[in-house]
Each structure stands twice: as structure tokens, then as C-alpha cells.
PALUM-58393 format. One record per residue: residue in three letters; residue number from 1; x, y, z of N, C-alpha, C in turn. Coordinates in nm, 4 decimals. Example, Ala and Ser with C-alpha at 12.3 -4.5 7.8 and 13.67 -1.06 7.14 Angstrom:
REM residues 2
R guti lovex      n_X      n_Y      n_Z     ca_X     ca_Y     ca_Z      c_X      c_Y      c_Z
R  ALA     1   1.3190  -0.5690   0.7800   1.2300  -0.4500   0.7800   1.3200  -0.3300   0.7800
R  SER     2   1.2850  -0.2250   0.7080   1.3670  -0.1060   0.7140   1.2900   0.0030   0.7870
This chain:
REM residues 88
R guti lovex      n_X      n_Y      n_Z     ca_X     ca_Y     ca_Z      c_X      c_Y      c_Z
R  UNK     1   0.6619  -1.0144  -0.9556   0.5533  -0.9779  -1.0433   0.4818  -1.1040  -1.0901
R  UNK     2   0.3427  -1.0600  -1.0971   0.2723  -1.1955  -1.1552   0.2583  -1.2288  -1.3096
R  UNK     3   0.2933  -1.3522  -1.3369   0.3433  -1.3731  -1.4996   0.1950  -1.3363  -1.5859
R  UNK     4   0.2392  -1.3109  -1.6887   0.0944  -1.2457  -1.8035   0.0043  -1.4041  -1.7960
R  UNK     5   0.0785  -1.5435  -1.7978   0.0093  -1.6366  -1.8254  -0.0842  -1.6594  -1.7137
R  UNK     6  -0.0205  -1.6349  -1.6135  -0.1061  -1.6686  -1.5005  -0.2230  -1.5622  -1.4252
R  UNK     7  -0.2230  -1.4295  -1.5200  -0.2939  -1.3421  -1.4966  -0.3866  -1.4009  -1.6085
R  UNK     8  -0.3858  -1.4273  -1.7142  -0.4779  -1.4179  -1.8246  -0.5531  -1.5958  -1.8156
R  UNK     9  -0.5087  -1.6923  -1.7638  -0.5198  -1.7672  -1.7003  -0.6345  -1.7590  -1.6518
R  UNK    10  -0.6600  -1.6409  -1.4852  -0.7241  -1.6484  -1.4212  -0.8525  -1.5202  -1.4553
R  UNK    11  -0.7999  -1.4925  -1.5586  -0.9110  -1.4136  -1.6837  -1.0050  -1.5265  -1.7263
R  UNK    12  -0.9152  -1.5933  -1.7817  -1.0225  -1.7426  -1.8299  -1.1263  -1.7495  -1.7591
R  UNK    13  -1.1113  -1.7735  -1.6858  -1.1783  -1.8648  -1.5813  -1.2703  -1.7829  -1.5412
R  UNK    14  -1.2440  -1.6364  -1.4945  -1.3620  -1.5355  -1.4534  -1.4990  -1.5370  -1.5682
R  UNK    15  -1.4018  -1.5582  -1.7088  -1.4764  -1.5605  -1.7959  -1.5922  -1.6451  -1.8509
R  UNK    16  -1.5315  -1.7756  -1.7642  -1.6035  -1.8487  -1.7779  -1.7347  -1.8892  -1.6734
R  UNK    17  -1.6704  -1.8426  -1.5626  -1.7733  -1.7916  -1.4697  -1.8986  -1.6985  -1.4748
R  UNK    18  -1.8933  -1.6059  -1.6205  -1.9779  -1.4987  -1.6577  -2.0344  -1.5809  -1.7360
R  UNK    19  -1.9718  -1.6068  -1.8155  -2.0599  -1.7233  -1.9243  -2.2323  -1.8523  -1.8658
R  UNK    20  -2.1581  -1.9073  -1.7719  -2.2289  -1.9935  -1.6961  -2.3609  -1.9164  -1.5920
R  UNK    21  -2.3479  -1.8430  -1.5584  -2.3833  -1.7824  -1.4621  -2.5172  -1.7360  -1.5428
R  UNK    22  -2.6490  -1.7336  -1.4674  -2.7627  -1.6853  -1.5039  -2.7944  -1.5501  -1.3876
R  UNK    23  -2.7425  -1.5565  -1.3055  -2.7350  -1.4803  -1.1965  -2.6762  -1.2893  -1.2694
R  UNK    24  -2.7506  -1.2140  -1.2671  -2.6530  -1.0850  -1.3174  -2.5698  -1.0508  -1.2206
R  UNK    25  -2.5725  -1.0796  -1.0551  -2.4565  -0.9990  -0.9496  -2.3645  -1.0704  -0.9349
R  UNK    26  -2.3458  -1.2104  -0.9879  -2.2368  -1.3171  -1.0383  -2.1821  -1.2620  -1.1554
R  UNK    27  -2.2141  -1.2264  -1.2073  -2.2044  -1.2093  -1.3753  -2.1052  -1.0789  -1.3482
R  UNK    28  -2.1684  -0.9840  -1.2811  -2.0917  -0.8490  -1.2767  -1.9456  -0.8603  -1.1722
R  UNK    29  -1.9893  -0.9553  -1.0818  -1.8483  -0.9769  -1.0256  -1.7095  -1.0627  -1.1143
R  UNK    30  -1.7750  -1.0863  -1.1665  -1.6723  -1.1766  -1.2541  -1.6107  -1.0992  -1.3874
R  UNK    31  -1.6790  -1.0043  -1.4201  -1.6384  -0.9261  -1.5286  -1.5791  -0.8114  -1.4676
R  UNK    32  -1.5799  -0.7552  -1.3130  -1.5141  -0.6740  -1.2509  -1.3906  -0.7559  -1.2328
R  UNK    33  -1.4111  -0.8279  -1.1743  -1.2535  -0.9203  -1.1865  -1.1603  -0.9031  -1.2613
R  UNK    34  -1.1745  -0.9387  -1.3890  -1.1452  -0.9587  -1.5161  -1.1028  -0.7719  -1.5489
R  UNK    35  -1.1808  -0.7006  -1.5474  -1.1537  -0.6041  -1.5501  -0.9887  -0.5582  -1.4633
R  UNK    36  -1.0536  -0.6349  -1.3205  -0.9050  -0.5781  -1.2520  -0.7588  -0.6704  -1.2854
R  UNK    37  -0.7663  -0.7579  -1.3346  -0.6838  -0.8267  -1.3647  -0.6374  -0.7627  -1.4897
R  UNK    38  -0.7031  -0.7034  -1.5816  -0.6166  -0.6272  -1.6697  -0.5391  -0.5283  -1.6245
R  UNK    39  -0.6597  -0.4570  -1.5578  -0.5637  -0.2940  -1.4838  -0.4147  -0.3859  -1.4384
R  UNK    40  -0.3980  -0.4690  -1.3536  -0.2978  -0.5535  -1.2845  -0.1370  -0.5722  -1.4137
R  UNK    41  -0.2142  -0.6485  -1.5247  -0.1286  -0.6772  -1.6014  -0.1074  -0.5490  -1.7062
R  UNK    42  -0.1850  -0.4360  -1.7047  -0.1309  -0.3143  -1.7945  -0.0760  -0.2378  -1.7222
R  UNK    43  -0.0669  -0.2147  -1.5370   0.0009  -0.1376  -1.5057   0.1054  -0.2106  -1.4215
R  UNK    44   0.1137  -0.2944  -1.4295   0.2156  -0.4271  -1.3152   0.3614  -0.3843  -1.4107
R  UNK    45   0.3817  -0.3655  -1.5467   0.5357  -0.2936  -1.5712   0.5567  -0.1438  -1.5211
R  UNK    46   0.4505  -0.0423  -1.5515   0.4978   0.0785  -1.4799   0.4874   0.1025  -1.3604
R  UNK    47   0.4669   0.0052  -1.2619   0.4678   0.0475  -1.1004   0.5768  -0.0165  -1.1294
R  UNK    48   0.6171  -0.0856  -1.1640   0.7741  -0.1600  -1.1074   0.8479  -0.0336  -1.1350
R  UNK    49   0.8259   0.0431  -1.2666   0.9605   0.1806  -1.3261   0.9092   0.2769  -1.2045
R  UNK    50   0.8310   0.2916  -1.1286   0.7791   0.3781  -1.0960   0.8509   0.3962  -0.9039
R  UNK    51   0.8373   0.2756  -0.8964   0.9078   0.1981  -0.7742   1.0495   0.2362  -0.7730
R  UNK    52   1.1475   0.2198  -0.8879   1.3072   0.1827  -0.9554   1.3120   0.3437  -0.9802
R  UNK    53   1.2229   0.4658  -1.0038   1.2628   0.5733  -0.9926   1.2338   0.6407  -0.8358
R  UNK    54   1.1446   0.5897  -0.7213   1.1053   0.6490  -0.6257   1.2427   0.5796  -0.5193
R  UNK    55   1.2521   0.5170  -0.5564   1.3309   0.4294  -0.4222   1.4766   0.5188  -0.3999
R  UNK    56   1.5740   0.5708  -0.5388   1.6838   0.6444  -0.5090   1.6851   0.7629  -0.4619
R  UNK    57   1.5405   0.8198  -0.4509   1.4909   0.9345  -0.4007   1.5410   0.9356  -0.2348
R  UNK    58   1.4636   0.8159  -0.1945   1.4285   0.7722  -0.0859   1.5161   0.7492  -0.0308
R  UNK    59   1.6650   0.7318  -0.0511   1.8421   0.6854  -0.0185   1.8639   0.7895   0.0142
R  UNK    60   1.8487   0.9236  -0.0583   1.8936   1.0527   0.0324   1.8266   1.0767   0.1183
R  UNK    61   1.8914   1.1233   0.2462   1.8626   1.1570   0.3386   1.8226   1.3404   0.3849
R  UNK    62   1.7491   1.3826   0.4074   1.6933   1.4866   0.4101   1.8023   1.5717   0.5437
R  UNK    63   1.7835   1.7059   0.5111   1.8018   1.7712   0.6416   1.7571   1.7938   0.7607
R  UNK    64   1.8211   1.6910   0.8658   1.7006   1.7089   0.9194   1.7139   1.8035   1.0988
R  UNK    65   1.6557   1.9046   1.1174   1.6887   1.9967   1.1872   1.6280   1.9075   1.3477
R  UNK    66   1.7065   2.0221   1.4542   1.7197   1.9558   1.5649   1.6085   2.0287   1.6116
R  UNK    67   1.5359   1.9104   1.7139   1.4284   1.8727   1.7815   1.4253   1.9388   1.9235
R  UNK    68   1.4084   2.0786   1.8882   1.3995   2.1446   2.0893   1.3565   2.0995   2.1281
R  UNK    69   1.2353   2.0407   2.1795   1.1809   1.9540   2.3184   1.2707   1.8548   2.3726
R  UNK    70   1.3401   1.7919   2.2798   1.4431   1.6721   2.3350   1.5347   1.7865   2.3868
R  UNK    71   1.5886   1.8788   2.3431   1.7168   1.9163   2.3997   1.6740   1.9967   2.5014
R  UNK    72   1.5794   2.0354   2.5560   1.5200   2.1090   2.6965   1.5278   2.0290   2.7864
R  UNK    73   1.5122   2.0799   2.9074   1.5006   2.0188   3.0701   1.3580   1.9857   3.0714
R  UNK    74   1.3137   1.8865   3.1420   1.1880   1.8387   3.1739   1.0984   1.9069   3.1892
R  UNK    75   0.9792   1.8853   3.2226   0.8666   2.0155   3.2671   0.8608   1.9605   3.3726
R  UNK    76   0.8718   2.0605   3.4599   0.8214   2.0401   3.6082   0.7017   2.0593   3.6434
R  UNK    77   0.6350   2.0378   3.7134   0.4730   2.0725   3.7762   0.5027   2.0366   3.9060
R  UNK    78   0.3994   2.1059   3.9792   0.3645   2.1182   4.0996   0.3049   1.9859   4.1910
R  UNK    79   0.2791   1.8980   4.0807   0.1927   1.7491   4.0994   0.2677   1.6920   4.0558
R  UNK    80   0.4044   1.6536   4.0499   0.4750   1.5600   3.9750   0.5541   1.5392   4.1036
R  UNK    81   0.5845   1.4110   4.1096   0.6943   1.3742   4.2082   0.8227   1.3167   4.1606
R  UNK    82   0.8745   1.3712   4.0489   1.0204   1.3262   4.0603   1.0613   1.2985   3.8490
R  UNK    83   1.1366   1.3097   3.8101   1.1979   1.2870   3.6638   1.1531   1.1167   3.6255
R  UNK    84   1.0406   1.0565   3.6818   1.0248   0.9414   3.6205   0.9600   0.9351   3.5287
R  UNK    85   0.9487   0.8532   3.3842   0.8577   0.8721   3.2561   0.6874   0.8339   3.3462
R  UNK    86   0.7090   0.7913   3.4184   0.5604   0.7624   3.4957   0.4968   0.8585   3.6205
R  UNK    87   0.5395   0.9626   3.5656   0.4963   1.0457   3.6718   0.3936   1.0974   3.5697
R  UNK    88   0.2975   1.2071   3.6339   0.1449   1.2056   3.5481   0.1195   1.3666   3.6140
């Protein structure tokens, strides 16, 4: 995870980039930034809980039922010459 200092850090700096800037499509990129760098640091603790509850889910293994096509005999055709995966 990325530390709060080094997120708010690079807040600074966007910020200061808006500041300077006479340009408004500079201006708006830099305050979108800034914007996402919060979303980052207000939701960067609940994806981690969110992660730490999905993952033990993910350890069980499901039921998982058997696959007729594997357990059948090949298809034959009339244009095929022989059980090779490269026959067409």
C-alpha cells in the first residue's frame, strides 16, 4: 500500500501545478489528479478488508461437475483422416 505521506506529498505538488498554471486544461488535470489521489488514500484501507474477506472465499473449491465432451469418443467425419489434434 502506498503511505498517506507519499500520497499527500504528490497532492502537493498537483497542487501546485494548479496554482501556477494559467492554462484551464492544465489546471483541470491537476485537480483531477488530486482528486484521484484522495479516492486512492480514502479507499486504499477498504480494498485491502475487502481483498482479506474475498480471498478465503476463493480457497474453497467449488463443485465441480464432470465435463462430457472430454469423456466421449472423438467425432469422426467423413473428411478426417485419422485421431490427430491436426486433422481439420
Amino acid at each position: 500500500m502506498i503511505s498517506y505521506d507519499r500520497i499527500i506529498s504528490e497532492m502537493e505538488r498537483q497542487l501546485s501545478v494548479a496554482k501556477r498554471t494559467n492554462d484551464e486544461r492544465a489546471m483541470r488535470e491537476a485537480l483531477a489528479a488530486v482528486r484521484s489521489l484522495c479516492e486512492v488514500a480514502l479507499n486504499g484501507d477498504s480494498s485491502v478488508r475487502q481483498e482479506e474477506k474475498i480471498a478465503p472465499k476463493m480457497l474453497i473449491a467449488p463443485d465441480v461437475q464432470s465435463i462430457s465432451s472430454l469423456e466421449g469418443k472423438p467425432l469422426e467425419e467423413e473428411d478426417a483422416n485419422g485421431g490427430s489434434l491436426f486433422d481439420f
